[in-house]
C-alpha positions in Angstrom: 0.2 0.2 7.3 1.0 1.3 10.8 2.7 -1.1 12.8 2.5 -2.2 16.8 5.2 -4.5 16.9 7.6 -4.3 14.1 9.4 -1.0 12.8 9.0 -1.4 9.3 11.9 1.0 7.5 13.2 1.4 3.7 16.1 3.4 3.1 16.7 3.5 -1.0 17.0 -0.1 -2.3 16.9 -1.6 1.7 14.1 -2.6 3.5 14.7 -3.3 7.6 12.3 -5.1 9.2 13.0 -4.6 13.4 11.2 -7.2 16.0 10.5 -3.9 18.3 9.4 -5.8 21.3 12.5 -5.1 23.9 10.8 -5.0 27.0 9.5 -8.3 25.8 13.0 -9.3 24.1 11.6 -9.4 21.2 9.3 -11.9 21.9 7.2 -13.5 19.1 3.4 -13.4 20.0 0.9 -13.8 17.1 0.8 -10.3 16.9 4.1 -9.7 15.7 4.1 -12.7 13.5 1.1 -11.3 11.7 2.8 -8.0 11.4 6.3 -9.7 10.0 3.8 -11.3 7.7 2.7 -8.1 6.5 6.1 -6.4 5.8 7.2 -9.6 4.2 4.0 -9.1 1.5 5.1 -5.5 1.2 8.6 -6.1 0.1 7.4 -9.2 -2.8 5.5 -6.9 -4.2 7.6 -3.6 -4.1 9.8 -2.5 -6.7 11.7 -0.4 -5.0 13.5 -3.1 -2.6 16.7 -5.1 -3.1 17.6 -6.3 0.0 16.3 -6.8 3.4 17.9 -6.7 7.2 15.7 -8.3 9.8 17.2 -7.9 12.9 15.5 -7.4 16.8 15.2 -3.7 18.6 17.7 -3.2 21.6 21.2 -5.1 22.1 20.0 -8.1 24.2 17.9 -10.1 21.7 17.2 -10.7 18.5 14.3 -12.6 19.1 13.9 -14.5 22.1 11.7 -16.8 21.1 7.7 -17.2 21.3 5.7 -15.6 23.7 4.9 -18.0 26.5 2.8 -16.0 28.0 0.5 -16.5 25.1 1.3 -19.7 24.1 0.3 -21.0 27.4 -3.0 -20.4 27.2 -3.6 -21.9 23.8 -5.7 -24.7 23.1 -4.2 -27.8 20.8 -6.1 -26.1 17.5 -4.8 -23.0 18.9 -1.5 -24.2 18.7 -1.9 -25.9 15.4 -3.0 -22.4 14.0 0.4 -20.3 15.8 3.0 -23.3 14.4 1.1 -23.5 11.2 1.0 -19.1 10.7 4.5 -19.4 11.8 5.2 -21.9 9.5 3.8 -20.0 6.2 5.7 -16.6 7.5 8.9 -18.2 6.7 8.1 -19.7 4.1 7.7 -16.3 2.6 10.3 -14.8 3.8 12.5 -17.5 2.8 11.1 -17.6 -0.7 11.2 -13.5 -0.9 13.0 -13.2 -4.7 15.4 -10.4 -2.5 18.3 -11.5 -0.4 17.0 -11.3 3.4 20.1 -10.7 6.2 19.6 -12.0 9.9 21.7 -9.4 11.9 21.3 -11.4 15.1 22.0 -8.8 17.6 21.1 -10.8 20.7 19.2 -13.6 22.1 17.9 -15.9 19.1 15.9 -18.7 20.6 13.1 -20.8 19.5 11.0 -19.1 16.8 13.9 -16.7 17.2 16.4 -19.3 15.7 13.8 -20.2 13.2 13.1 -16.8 12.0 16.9 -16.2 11.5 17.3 -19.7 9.4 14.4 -18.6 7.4 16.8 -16.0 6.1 19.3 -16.4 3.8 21.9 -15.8 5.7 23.3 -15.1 9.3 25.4 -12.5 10.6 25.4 -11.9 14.1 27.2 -10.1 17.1 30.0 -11.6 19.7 27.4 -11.5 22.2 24.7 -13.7 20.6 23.3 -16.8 21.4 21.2 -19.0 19.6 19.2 -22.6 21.0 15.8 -24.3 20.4 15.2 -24.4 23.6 11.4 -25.5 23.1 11.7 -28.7 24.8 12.4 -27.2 28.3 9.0 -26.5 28.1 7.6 -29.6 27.4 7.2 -28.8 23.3 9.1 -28.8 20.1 9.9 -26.0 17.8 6.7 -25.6 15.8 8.3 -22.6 12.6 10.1 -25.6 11.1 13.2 -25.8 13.4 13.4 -29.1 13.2 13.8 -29.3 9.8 15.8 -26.3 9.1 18.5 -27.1 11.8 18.9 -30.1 10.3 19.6 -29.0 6.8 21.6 -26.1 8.4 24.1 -27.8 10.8 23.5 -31.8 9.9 21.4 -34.4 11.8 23.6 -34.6 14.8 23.7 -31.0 15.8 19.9 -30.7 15.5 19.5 -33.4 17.3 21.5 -32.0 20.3 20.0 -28.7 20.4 16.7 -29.6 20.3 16.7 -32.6 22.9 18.8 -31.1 25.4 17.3 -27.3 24.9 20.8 -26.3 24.9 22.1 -22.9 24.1 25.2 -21.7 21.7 27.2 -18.7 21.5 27.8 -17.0 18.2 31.0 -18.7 17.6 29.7 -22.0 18.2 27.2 -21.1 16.0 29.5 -20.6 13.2 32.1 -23.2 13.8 28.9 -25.9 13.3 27.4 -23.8 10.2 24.8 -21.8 11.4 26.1 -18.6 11.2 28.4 -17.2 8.4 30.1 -14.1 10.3 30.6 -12.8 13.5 31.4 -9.4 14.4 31.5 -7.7 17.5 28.2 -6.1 19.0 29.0 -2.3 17.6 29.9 -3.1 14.0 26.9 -5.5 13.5 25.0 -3.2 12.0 27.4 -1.6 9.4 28.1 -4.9 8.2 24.8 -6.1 7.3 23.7 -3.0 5.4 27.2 -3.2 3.5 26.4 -6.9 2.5 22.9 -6.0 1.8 23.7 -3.2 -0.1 26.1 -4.3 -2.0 23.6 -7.4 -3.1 20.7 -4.9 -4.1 23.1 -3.3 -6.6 23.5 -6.8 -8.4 21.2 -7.8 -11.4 17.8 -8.8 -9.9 17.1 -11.9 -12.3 20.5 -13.4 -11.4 19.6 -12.7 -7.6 16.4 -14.8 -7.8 17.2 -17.3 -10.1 20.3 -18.1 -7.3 17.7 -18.2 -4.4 15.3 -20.1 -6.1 18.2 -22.7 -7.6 19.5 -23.6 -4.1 16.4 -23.5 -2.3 14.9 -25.7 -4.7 17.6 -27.6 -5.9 18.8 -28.5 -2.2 17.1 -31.4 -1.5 17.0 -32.9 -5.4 19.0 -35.1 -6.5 21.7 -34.0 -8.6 20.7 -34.8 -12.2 17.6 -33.3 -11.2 18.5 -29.9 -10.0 21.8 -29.2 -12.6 19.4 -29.1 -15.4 17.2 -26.3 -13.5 20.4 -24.1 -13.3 20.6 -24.4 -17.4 17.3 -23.1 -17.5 17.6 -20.1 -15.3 20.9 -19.5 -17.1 19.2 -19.1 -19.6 16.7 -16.8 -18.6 19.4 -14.2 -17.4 20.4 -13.8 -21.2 16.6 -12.5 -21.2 17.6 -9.8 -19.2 19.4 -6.7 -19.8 21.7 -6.9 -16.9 23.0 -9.5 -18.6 24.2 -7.3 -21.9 25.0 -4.4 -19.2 27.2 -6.7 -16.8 29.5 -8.1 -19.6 29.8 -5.0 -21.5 30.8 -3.3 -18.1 33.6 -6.0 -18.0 35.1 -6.0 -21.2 34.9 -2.1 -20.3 36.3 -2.3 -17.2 33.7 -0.1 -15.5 31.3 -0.7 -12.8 27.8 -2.3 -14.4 24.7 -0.1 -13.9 22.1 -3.2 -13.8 18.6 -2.0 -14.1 16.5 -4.8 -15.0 13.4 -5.7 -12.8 11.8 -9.2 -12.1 9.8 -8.8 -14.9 12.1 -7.5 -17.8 
């Protein structure tokens, strides 16, 4: 599929998805939603991918946030249809069975922000800054900020960045929760595709089974969710990467793990 919007790039077991909007800072328009969209499809159903980077073309955002310029023109239903696209986006890309990196290079505002907590997890660069800053313009964040802030950083914090419209740097960001690492601007980069890497050459029925237990299990209580983990514990001994990973212990060699989704 050609792309307008996105670069769209696999390199071995990595797929990078790149917002390539920097004129625009990245801006999300629904355009490059439904492009995102697309990629996101691609790498469910490819074989070939272990990992994923998104991250936002140029060094002064990630993703900036929505494009007003569009969304000010849209009807109510119009709106409803943006917030509601936007919506199942993440959803896919938060339930994609690889790990998914935000290398937030930049500006990460608004959907920006959401996009990057739809991943499952944040690195990002000295310079960044991140804010749902949605009700300066007389709105709310409509890809599920509200409710992923919250779960992110806690009630209070989302409850400051989204009524005031306030914006964070990096380090705030990750002394509150939202980010895990910060590096500085040139190094970004190299440091996701070492994570990411380095989680595409684990076992890939492991890998899902640990998204889909915290995902899943977040919100349950307790009693519920512990007996999920039994099951997907389980399910690894199904695999091969199971036999492969202990026998390359008691070896003391690097495991080879081969296994797909499906075997």
């Amino acid at each position: 599929m050609a792309y307008e919007t996105i670069l769209f790039e696999t390199e071995g077991p990595l797929a990078t998805i790149t917002v390539n909007r920097p004129k625009a800072l990245n801006a999300l328009s629904p355009l490059v939603v439904g492009e995102i969209a697309a990629a996101v499809a691609a790498i469910r159903d490819s074989d070939q991918v272990r990992a994923v980077i998104l991250t936002g073309a140029g060094d002064k955002a990630f993703i900036a946030g929505a494009d007003i310029a569009a969304m000010s023109q849209m009807t109510p239903l119009e709106g409803r249809f943006f917030s509601r696209q936007g919506q199942d986006v993440l959803f896919a890309l938060e339930n994609l069975p690889q790990p998914v990196i935000a290398a937030v290079n930049g500006f990460a505002l608004g959907g920006g922000c959401e996009i990057a907590m739809a991943c499952d997890f944040i690195y990002a660069a000295d310079n960044a800054k991140f804010g749902q800053p949605e009700i300066n313009l007389g709105i709310i964040p409509g890809f599920g900020g509200t409710q992923r802030l919250s779960r992110r950083v806690g009630k209070g914090w989302a409850m400051e960045l989204c009524l005031t419209g306030g914006i964070i740097s990096a380090e705030e960001a990750k002394a509150i929760g939202l980010v895990n690492r910060v590096f500085p601007a040139a190094e970004l980069m190299a440091a996701a595709k070492k994570a990411a890497l380095g989680m595409a050459a684990k076992g890939r029925v492991a890998t899902r089974a640990v998204k889909e237990l915290i995902n899943g299990g977040f919100d349950m209580a307790l009693e519920r969710a512990i007996p999920m983990e039994s099951e997907h514990f389980a399910t690894c001994f199904a695999s091969p990467d199971q036999a492969e990973g202990m026998k390359a212990f008691l070896e003391k060699r690097k495991p080879n793990f081969v296994g797909g989704l499906n075997k």
